[in-house]
N, CA, C and O atoms as a printed pandas DataFrame, in Angstrom:
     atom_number atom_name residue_name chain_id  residue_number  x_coord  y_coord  z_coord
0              1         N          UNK        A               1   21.577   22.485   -0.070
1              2        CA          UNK        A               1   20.970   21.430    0.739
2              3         C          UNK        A               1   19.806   20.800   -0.032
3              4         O          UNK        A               1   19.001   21.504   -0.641
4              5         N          UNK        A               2   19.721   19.359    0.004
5              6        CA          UNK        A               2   18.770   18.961   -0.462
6              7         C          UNK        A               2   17.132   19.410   -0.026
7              8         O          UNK        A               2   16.990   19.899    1.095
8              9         N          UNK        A               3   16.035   19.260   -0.817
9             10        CA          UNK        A               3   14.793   19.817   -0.629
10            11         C          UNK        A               3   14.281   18.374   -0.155
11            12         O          UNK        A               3   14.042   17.612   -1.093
12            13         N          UNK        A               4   14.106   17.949    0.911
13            14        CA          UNK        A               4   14.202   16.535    1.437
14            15         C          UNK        A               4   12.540   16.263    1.522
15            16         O          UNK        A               4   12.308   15.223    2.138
16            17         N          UNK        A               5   11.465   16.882    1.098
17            18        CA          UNK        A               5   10.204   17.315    0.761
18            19         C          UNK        A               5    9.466   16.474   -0.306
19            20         O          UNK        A               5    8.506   15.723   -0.475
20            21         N          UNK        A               6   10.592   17.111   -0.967
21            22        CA          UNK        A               6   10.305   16.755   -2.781
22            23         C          UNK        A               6   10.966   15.272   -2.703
23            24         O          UNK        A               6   10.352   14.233   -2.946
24            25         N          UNK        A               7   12.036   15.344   -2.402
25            26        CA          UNK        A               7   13.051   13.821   -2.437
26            27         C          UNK        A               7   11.420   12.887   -1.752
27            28         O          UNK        A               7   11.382   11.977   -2.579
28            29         N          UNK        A               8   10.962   12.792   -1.400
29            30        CA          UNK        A               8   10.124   12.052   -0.348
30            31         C          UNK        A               8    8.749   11.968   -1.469
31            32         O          UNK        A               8    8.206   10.878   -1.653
32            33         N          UNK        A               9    8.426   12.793   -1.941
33            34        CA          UNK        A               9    7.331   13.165   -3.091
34            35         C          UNK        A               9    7.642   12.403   -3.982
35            36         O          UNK        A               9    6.846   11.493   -4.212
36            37         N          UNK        A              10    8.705   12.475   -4.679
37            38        CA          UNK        A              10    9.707   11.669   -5.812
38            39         C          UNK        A              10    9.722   10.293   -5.217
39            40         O          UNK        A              10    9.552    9.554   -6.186
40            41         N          UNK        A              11    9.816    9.678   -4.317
41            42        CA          UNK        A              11   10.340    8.182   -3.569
42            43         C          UNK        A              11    8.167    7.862   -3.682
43            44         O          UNK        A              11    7.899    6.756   -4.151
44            45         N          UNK        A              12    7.480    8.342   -3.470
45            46        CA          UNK        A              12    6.035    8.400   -3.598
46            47         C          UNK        A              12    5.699    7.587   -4.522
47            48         O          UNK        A              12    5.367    6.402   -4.564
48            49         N          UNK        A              13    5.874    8.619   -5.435
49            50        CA          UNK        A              13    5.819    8.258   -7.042
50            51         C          UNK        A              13    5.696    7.174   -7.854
51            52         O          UNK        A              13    4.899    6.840   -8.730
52            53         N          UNK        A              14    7.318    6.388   -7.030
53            54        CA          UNK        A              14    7.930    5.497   -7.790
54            55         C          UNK        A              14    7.578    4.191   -6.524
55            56         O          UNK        A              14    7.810    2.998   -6.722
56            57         N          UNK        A              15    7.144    4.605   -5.588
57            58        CA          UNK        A              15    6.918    3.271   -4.486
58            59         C          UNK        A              15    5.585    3.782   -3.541
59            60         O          UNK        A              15    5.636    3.985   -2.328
60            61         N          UNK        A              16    3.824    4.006   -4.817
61            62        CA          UNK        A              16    3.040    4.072   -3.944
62            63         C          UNK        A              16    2.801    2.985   -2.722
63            64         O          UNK        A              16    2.190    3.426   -1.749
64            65         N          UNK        A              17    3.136    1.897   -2.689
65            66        CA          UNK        A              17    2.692    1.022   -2.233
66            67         C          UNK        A              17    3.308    1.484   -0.523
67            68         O          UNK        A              17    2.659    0.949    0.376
68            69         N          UNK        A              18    4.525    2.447   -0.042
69            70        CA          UNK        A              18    4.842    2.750    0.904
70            71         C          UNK        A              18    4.265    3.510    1.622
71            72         O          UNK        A              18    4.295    4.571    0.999
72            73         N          UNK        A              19    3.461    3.762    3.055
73            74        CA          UNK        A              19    2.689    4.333    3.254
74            75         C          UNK        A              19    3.190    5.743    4.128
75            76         O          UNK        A              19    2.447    6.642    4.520
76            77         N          UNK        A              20    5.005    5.624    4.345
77            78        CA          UNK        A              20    5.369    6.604    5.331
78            79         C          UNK        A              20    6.658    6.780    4.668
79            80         O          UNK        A              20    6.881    6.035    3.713
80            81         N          UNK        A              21    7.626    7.709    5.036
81            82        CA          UNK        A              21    9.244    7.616    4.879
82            83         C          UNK        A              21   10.051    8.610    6.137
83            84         O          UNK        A              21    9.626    9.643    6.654
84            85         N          UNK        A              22   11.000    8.078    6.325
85            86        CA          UNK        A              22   11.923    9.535    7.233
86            87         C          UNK        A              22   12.768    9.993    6.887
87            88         O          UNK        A              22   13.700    9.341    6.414
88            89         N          UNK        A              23   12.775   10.988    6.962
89            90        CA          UNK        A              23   14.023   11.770    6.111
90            91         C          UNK        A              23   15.016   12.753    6.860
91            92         O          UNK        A              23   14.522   13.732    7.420
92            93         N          UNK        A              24   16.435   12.544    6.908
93            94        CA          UNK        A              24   17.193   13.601    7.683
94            95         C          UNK        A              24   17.699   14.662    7.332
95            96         O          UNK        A              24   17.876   14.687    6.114
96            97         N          UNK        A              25   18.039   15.626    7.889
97            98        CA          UNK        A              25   18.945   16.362    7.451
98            99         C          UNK        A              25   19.720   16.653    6.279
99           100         O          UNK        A              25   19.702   17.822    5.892
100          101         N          UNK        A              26   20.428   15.776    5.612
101          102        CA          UNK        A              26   21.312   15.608    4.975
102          103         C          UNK        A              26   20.819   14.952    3.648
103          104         O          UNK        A              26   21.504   14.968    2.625
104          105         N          UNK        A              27   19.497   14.332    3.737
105          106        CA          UNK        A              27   18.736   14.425    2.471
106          107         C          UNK        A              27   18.553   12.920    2.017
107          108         O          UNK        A              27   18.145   12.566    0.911
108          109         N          UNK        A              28   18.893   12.171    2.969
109          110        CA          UNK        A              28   18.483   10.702    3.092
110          111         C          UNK        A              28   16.987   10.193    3.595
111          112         O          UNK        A              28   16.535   10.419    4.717
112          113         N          UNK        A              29   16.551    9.725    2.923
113          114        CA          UNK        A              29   15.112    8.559    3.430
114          115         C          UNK        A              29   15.508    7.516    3.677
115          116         O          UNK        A              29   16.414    6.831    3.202
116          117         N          UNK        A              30   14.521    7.319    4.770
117          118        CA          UNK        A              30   14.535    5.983    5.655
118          119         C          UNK        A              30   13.087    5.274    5.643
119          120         O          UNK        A              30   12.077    5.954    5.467
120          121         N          UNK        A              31   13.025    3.844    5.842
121          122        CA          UNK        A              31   11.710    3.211    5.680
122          123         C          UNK        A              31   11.244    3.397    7.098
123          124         O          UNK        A              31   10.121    3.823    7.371
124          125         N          UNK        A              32   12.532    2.920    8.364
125          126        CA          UNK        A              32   12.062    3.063    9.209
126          127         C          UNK        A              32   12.513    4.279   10.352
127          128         O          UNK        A              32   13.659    4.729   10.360
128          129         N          UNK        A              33   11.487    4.727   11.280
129          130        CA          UNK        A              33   11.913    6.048   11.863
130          131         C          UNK        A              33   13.001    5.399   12.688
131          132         O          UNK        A              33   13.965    6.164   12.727
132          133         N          UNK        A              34   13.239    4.183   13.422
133          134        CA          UNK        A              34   14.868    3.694   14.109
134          135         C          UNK        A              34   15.611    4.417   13.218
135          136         O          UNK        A              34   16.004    5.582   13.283
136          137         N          UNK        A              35   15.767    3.508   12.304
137          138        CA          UNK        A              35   16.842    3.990   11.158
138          139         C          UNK        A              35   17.252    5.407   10.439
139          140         O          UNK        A              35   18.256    5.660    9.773
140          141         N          UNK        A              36   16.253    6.166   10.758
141          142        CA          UNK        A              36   16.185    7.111   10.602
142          143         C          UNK        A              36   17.028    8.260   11.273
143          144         O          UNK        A              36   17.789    9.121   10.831
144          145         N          UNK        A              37   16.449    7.818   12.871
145          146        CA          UNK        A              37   17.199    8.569   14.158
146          147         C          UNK        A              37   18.877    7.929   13.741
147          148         O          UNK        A              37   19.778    8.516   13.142
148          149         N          UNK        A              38   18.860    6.813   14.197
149          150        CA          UNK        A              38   20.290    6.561   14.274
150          151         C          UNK        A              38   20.781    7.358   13.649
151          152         O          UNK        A              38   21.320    8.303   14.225
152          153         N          UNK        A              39   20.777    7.254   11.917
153          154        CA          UNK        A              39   21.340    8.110   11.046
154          155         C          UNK        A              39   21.532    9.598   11.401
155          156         O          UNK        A              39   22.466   10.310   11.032
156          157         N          UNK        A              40   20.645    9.895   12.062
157          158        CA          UNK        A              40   20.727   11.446   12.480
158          159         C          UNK        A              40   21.331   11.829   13.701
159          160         O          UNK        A              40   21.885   12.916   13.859
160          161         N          UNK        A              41   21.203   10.704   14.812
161          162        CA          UNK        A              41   22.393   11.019   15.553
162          163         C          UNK        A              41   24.141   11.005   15.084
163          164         O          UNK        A              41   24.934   11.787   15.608
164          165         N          UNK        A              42   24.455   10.241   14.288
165          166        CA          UNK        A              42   25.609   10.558   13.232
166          167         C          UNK        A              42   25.630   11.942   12.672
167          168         O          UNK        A              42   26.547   12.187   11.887
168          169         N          UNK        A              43   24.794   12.864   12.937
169          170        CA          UNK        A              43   24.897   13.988   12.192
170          171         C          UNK        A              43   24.718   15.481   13.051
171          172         O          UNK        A              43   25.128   16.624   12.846
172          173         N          UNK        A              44   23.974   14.906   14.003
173          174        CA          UNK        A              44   24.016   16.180   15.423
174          175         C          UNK        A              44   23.952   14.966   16.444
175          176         O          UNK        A              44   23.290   13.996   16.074
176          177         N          UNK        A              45   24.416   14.925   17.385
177          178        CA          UNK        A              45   24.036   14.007   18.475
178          179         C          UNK        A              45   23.371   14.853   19.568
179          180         O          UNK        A              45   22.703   14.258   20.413
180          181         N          UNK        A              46   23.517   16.452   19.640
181          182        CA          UNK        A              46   22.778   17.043   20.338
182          183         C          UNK        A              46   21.152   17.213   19.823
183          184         O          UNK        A              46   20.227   17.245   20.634
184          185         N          UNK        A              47   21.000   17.294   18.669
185          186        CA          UNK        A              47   19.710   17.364   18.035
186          187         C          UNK        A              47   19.188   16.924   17.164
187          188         O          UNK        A              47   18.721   17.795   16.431
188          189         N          UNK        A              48   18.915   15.361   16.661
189          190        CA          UNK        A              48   19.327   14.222   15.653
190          191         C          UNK        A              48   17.718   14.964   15.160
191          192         O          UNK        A              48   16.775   15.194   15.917
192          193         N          UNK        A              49   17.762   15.131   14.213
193          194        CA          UNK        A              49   15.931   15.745   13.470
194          195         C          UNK        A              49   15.556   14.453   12.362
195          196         O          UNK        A              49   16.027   14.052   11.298
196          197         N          UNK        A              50   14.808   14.191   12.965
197          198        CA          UNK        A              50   13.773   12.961   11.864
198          199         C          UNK        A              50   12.841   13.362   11.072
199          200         O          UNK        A              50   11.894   12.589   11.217
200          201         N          UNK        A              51   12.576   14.241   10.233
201          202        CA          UNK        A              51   11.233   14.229    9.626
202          203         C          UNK        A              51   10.231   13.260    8.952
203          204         O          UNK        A              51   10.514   12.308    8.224
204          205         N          UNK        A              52    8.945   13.706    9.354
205          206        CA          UNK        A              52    8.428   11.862    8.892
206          207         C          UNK        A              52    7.934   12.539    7.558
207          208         O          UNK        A              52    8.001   13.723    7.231
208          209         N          UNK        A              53    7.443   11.511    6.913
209          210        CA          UNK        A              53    6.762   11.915    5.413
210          211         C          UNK        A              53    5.724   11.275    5.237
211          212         O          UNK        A              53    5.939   10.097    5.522
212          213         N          UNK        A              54    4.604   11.456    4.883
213          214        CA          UNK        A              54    3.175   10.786    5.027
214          215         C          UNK        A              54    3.033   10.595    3.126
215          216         O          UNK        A              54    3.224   11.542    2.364
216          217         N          UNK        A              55    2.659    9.148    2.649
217          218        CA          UNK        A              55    1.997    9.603    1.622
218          219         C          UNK        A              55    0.482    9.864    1.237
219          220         O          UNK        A              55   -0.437    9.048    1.164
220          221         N          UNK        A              56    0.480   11.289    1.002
221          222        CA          UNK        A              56   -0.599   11.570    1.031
222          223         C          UNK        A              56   -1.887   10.816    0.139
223          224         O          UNK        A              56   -2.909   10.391    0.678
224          225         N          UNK        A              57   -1.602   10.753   -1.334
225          226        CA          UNK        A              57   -2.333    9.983   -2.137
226          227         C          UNK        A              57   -2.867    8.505   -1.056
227          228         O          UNK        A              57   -3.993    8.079   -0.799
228          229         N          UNK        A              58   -1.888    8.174   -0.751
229          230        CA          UNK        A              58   -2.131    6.795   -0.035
230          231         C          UNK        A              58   -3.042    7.338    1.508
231          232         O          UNK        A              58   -4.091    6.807    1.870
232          233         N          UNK        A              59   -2.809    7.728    1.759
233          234        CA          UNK        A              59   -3.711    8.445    2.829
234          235         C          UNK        A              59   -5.030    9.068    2.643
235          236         O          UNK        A              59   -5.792    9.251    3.593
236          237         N          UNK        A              60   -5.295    9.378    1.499
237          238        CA          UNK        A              60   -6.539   10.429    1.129
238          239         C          UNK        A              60   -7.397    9.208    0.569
239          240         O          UNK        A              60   -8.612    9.307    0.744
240          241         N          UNK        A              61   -6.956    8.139   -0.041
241          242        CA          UNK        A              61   -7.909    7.518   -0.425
242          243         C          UNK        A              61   -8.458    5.831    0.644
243          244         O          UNK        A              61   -9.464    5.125    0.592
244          245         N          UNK        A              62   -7.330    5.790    1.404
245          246        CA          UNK        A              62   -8.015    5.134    2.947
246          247         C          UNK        A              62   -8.934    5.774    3.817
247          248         O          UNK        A              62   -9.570    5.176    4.685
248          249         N          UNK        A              63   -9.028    7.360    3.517
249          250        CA          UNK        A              63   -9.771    7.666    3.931
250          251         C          UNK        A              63  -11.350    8.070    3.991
251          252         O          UNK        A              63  -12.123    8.400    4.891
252          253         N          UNK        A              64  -11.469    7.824    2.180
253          254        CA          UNK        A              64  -12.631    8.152    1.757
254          255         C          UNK        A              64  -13.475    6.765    1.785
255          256         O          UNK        A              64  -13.092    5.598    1.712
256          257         N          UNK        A              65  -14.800    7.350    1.922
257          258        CA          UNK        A              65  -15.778    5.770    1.136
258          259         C          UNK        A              65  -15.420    6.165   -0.460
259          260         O          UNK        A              65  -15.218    7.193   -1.106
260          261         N          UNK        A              66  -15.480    4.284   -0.765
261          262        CA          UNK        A              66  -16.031    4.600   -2.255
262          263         C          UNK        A              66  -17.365    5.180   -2.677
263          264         O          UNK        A              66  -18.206    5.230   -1.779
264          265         N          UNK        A              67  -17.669    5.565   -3.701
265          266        CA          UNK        A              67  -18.847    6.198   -3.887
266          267         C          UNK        A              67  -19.848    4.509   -4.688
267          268         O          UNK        A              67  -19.462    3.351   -4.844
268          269         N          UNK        A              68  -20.933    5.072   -4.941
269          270        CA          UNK        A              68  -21.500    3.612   -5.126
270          271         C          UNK        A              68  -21.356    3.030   -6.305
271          272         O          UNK        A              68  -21.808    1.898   -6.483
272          273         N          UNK        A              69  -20.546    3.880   -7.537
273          274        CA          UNK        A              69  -20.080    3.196   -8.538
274          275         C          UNK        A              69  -19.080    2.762   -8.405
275          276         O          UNK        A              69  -18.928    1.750   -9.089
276          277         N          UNK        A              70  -18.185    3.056   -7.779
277          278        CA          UNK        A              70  -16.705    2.380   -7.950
278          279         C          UNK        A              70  -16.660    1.028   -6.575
279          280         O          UNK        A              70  -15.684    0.305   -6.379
280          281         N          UNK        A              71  -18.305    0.962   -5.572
281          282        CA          UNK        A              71  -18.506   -0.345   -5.500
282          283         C          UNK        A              71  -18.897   -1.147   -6.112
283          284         O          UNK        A              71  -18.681   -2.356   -6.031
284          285         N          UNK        A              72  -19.700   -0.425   -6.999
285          286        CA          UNK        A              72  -20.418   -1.581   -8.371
286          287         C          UNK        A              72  -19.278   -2.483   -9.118
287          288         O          UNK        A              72  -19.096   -3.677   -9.355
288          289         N          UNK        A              73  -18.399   -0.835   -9.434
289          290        CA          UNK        A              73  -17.236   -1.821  -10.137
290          291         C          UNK        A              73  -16.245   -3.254   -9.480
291          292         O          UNK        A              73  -15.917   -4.236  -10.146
292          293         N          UNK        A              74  -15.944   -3.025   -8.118
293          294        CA          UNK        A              74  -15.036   -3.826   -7.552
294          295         C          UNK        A              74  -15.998   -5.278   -7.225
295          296         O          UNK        A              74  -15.493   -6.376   -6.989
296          297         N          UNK        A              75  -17.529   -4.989   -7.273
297          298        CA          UNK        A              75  -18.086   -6.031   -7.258
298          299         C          UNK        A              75  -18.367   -6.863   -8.697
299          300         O          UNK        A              75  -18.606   -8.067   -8.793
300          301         N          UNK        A              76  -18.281   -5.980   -9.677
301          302        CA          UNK        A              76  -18.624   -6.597  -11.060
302          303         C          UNK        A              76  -17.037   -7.459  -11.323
303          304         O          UNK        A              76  -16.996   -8.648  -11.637
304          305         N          UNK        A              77  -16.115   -6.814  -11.174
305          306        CA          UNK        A              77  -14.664   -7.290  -10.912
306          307         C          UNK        A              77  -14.114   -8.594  -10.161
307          308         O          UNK        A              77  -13.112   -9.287  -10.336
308          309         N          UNK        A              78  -15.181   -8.643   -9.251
309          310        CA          UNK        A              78  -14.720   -9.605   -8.365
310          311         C          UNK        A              78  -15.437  -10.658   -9.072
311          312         O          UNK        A              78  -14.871  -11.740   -9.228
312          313         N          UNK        A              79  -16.339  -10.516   -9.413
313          314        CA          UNK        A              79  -17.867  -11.577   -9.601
314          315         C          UNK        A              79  -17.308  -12.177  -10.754
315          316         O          UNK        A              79  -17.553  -13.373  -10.908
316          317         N          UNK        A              80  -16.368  -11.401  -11.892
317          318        CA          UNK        A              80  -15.737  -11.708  -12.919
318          319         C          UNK        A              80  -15.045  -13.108  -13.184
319          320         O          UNK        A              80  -15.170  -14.213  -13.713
320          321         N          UNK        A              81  -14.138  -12.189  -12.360
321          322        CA          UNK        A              81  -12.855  -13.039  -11.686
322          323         C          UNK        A              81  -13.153  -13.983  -11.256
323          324         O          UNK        A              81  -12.367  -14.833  -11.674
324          325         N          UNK        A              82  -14.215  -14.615  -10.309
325          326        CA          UNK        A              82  -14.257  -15.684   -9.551
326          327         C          UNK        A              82  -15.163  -16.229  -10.377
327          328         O          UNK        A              82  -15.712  -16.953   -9.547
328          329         N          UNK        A              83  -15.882  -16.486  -11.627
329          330        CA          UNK        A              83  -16.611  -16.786  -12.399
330          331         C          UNK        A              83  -15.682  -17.541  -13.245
331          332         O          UNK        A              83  -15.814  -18.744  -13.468
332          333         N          UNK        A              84  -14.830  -16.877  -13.667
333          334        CA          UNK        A              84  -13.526  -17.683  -14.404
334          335         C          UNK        A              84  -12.972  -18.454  -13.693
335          336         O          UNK        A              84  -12.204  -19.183  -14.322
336          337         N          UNK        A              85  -13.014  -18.664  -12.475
337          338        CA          UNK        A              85  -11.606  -19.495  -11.484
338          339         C          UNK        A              85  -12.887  -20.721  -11.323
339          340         O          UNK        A              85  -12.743  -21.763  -11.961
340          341         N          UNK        A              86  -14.026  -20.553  -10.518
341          342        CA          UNK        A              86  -14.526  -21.522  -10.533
342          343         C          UNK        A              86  -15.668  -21.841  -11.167
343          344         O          UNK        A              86  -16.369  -22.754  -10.732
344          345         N          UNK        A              87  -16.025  -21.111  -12.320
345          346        CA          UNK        A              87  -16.906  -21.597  -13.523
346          347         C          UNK        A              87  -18.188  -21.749  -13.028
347          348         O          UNK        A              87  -18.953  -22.570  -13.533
348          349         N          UNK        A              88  -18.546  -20.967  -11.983
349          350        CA          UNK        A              88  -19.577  -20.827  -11.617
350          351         C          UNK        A              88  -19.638  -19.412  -10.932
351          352         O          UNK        A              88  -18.533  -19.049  -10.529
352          353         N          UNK        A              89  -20.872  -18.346  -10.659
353          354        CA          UNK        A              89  -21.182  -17.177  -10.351
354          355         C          UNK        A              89  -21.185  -17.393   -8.862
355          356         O          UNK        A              89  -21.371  -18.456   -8.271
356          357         N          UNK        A              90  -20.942  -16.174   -8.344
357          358        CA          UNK        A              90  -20.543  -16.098   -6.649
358          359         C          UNK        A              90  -22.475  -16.310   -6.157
359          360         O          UNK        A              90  -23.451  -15.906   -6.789
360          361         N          UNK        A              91  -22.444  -16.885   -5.168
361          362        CA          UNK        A              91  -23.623  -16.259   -4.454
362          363         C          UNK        A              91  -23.934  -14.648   -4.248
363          364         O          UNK        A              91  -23.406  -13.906   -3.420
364          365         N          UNK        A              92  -24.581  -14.434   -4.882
365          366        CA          UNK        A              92  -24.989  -13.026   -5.094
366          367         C          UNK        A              92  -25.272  -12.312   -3.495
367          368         O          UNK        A              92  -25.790  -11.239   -3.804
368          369         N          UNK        A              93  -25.238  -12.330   -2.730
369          370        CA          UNK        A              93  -25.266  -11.865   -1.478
370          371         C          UNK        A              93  -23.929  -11.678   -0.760
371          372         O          UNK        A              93  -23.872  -11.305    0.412
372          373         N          UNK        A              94  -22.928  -11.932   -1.457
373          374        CA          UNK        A              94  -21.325  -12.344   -0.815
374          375         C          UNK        A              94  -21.018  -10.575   -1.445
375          376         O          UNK        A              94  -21.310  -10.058   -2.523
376          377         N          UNK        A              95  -20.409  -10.097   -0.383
377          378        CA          UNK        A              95  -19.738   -8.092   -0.905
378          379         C          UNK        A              95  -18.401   -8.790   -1.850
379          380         O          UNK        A              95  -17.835   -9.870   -2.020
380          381         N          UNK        A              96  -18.350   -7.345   -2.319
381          382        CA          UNK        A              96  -16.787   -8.041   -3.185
382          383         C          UNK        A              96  -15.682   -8.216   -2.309
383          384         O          UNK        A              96  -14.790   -8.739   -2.977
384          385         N          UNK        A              97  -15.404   -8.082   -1.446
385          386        CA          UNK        A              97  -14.643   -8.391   -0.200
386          387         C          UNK        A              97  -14.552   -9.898    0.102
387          388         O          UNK        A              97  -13.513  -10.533   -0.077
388          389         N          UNK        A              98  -15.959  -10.564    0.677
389          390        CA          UNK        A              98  -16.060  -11.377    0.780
390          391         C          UNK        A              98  -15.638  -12.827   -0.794
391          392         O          UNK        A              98  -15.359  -14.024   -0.869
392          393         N          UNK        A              99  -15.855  -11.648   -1.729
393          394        CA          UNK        A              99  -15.361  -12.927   -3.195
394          395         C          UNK        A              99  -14.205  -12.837   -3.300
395          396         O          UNK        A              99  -13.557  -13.704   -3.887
396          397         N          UNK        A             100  -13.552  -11.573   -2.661
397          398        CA          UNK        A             100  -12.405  -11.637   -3.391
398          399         C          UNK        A             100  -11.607  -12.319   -2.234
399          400         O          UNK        A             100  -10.523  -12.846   -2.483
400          401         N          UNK        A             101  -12.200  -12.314   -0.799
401          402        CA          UNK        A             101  -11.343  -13.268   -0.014
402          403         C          UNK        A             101  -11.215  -15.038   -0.575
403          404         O          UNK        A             101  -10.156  -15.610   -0.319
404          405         N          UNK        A             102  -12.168  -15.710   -1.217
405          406        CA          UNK        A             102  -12.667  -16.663   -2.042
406          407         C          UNK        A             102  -12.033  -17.226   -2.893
407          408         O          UNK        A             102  -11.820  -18.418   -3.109
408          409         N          UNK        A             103  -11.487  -15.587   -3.775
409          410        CA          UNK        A             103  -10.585  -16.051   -4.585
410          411         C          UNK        A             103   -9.106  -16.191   -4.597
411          412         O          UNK        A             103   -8.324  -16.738   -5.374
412          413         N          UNK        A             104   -8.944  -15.414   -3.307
413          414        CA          UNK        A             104   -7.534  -15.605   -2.661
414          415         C          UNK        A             104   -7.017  -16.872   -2.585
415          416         O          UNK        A             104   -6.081  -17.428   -3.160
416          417         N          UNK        A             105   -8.171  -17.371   -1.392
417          418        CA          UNK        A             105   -7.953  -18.297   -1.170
418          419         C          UNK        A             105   -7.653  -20.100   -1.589
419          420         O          UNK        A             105   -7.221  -21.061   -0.953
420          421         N          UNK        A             106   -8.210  -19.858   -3.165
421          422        CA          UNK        A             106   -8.619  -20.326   -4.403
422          423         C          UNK        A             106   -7.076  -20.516   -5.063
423          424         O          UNK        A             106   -6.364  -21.510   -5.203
424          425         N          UNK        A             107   -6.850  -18.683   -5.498
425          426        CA          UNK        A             107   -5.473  -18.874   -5.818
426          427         C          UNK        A             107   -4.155  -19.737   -5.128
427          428         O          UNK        A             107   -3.185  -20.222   -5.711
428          429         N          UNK        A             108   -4.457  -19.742   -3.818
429          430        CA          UNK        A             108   -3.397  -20.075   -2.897
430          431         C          UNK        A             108   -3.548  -22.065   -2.917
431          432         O          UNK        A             108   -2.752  -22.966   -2.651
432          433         N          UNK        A             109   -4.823  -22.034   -3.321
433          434        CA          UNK        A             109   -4.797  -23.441   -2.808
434          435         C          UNK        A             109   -4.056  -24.249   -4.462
435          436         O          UNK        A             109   -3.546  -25.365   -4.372
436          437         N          UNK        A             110   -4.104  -23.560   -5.760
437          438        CA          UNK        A             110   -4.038  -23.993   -6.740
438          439         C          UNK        A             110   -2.198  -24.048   -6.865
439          440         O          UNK        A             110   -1.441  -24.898   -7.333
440          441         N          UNK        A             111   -1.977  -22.802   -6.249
441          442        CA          UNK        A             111   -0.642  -22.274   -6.533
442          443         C          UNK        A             111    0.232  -23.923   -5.443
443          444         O          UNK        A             111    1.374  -24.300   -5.708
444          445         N          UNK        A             112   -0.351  -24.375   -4.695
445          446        CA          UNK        A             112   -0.077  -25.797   -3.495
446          447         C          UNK        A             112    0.471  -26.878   -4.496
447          448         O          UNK        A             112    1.567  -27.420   -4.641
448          449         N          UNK        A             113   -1.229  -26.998   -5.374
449          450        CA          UNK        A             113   -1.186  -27.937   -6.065
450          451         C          UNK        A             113   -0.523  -28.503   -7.478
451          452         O          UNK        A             113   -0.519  -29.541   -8.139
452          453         N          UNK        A             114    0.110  -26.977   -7.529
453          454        CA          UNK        A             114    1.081  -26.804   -8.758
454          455         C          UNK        A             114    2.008  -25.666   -8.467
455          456         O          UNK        A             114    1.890  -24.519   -8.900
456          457         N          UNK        A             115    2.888  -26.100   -7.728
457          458        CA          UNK        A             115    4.306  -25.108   -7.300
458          459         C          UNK        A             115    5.269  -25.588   -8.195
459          460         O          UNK        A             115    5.460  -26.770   -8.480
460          461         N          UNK        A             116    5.909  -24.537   -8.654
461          462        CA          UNK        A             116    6.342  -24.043   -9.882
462          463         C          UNK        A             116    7.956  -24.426   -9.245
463          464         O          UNK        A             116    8.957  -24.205   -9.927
């Protein structure tokens, strides 16, 4: 029988960006827990078992604060970045949150004005 654990650890790996998976019986992952069940009622209809899968990496670090260097950095980063786009320095009172919403929005308006 598959180790449907590890299979889920392995799917991690290669797709941090996913924040959950379900996995049945039989050693299949699913994105979503519907899809999941269904599949598993195909396989017991008296007792369809879903296991969910959490990724942890992705979980452990939504959960922490940054510490105050690795805000320094995302602000030196941002301040960068938006220094190059509009050739001028952010208002120094704006969090890097706030620049980097700035520069989103920046990107999006350029990407309008020149769609590819």
């Amino acid at each position: 029988m598959t180790n449907i654990k590890q299979k889920a650890l392995d799917f991690f790996k290669s797709n941090a960006n996913i924040k959950e998976v379900y996995g049945t019986n039989d050693g299949f992952l699913f994105l979503k827990k519907q899809d999941a069940l269904f599949h598993a009622k195909t396989l017991s209809a008296d007792n369809p078992q879903v296991e969910a899968f959490t990724n942890a990496k992705d979980t452990a670090a939504e959960h922490r604060n940054p510490t105050p260097a690795e805000l320094k950095e995302l602000k030196d980063n941002a301040v960068a970045e938006y220094t190059g786009l509009f050739g001028t320095a952010p208002d120094k009172k704006l969090s890097a949150k706030e620049i980097t919403k700035l520069i989103e929005t920046k990107k999006v308006e350029l990407q309008n004005q020149n769609p590819q």
